[in-house]
N, C-alpha and C positions, 0 to 999 in steps of 0.2 A: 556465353553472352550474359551481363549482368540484367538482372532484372529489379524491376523499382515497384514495392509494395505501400500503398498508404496503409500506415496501420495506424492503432491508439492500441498500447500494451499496460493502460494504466485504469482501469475503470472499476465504480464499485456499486452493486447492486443493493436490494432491501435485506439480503442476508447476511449482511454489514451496516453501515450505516447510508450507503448510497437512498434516490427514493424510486429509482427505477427497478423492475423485474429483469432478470438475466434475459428473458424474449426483449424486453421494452430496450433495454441496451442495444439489443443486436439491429433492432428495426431501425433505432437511431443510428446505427454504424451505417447503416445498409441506407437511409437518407442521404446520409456522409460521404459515401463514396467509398468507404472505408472496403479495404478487400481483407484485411488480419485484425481481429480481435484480441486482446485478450482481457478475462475477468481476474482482478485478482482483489477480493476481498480479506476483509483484516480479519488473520486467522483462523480463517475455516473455506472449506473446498465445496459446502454446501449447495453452491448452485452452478454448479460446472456444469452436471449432466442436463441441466436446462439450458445453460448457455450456448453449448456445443451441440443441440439441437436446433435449436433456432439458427445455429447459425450455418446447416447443413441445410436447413429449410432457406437458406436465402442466400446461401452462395457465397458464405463467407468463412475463411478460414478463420478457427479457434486455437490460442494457444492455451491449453491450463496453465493458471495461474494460482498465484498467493501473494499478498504483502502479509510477514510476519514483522509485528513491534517488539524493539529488543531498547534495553537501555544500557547506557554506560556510562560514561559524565553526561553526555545529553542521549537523548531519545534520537535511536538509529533506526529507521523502518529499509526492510531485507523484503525484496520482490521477489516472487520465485517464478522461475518458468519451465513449461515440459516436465512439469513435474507427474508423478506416478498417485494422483491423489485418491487412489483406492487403497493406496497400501496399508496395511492393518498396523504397522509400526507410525508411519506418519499421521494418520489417523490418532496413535494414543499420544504422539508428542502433541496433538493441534490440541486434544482434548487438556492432559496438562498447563497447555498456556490460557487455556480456558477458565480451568479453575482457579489460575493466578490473578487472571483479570478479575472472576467473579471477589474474591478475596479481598480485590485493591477497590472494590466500588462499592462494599458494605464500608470498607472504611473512609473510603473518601465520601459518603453520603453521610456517616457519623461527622466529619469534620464541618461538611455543608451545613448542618445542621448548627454547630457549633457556634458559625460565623452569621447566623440567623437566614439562614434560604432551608425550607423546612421542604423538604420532598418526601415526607413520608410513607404516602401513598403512592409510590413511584414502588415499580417490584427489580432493584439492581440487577437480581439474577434471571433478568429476564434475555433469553438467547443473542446474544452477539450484543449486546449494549456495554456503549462504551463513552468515551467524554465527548466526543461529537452530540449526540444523542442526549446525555446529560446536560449539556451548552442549549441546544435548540430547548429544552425543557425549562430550562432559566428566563429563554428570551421571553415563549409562550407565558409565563407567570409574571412575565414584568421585574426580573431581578437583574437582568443587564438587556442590554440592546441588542450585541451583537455576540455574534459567536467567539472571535478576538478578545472584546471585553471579557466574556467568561470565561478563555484561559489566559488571558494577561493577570487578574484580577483574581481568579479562582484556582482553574483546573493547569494549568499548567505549570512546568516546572519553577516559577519564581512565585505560582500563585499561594494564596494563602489558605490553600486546602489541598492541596498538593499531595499525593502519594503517590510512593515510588512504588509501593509491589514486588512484590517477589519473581521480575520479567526472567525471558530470556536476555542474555548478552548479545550481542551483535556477531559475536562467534558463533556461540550455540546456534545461533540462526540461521547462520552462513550452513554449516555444520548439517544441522538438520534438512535443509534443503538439497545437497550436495550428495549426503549420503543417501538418498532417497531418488536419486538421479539426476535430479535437476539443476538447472543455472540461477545461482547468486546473485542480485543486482543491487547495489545501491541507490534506495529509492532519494528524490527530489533533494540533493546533495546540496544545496544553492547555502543554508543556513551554515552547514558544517565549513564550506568554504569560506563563508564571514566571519564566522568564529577563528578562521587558519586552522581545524584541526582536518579537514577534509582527507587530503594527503596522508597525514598520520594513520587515518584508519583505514583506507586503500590498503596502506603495509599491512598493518595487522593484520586485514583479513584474506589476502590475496595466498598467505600460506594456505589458508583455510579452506580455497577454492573460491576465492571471490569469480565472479567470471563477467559483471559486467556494472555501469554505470549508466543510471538515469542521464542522459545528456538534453535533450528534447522535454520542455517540459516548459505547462505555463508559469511566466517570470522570469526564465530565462532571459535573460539579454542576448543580441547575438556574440559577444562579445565574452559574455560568463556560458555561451553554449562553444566558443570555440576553446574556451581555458578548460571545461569538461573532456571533449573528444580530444584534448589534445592529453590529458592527464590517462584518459581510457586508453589512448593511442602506448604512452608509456608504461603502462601496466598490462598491456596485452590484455584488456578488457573490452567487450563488446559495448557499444555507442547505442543505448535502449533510449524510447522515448514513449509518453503519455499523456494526457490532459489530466487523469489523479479524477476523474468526471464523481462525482456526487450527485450532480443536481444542475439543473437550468443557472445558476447561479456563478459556472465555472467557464471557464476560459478556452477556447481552444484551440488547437496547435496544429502546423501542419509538419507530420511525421511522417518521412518515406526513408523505409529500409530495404536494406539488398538484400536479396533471397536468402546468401549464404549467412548473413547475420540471422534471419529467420529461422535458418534451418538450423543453427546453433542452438536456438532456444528451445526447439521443439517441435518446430511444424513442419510437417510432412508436407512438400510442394509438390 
């Protein structure tokens, strides 16, 4: 008999850029209804062991997660799930993608600097800081409004400080996750579909072990949620969903998946 879980497989705490605690997430799931978590922060497994306790403390299952950032022509973000996030080999790849990051934000705070937004006294290499983080720092000083504005304008790909970094590829990401045990997801695909390359990278990475696609997610239409699970459907990939949660400020979704999709990713039912 099939069974129907509410979950949210998309959320990010203060050991990323979210502003809630791995506990403060799970207590919000647990307001929610929510019976499946999962955390997956950008690039580090930092607050799992907190997560995955609170959420034993209140009756909710946890999947380990990850979003790794990868680029290619555009900026690819790679979910992980059921992943092995003790392993001492995954551990030196997150640490790697870490020193890439710190590398791309001394130079992207020289170029800030450049274009007259002086952040001097800002420390880049301070733990998990990234252009989210750098945007809210912009607003707080009065240099743009919104966060949008400072990567339309700034930090993002067409902006005028823009660095690319020495990232993972959308491969290496898939890859690293894969080989470490876990399931590959394409995260919040909705851009990559406007652009028409969506499809294209499906191929690519599905040698690779792609295993699943973001389908559920806020902005979705239902209509770009049925051209998703119908493309996941084609490619023998699982139909993932999340609200992407940061902050009171996000949107949310109602997500229910089928055991055996759960069980795919990792959770023990």
């Amino acid at each position: 008999m099939i069974k129907l879980y509410k979950s949210d497989l998309h959320m990010h705490s203060t050991f990323s850029d979210g502003i809630l605690t791995p506990t403060e997430l799970v207590i919000r799931a647990y307001k929610k209804g929510l019976a499946v978590a999962s955390l997956t922060d950008h690039d580090t497994v930092d607050g799992l062991d907190e997560m995955i306790q609170a959420g034993k403390d209140r009756d909710i299952k946890i999947i380990p997660g990850i979003e790794l950032s990868s680029y290619a022509e555009h900026e690819v973000h790679i979910l992980g799930y059921g992943i092995k996030y003790k392993d001492e080999s995954f551990i030196k790849a997150l640490q790697k993608s870490k020193d890439c990051r710190y590398e791309r934000n001394l130079e992207l705070k020289k170029r800030l600097k450049e274009v007259g937004i002086d952040l001097d006294d800002v420390d880049f290499g301070e733990k998990n800081f990234g252009r989210v983080k750098i945007a809210k720092l912009m607003i707080e000083r009065g240099y743009v409004s919104t966060i949008d504005e400072a990567f339309n304008k700034y930090l993002g790909r067409e902006g005028i400080a823009y660095v690319m970094g020495n990232r993972l590829t959308p491969a290496d990401a898939v890859k690293t996750i894969v080989d470490n045990g876990g399931v590959a997801v394409i995260a919040h695909p909705k851009k990559m579909f406007m652009t028409g390359e969506l499809e294209d990278i499906i191929k690519e990475l599905v040698p690779m072990g792609l295993g699943g696609l973001e389908c559920y997610y806020p902005g979705h239409s239902l209509g770009e949620i049925n051209i998703f699970t119908s493309l996941a459907n084609k490619y023998n990939l699982l139909a993932t969903g999340g609200t992407d949660y940061h902050g009171p400020e996000e949107k949310d979704i109602q997500c229910v998946l089928q055991d055996e999709v759960l069980e795919k990713l990792g959770l023990e039912l």
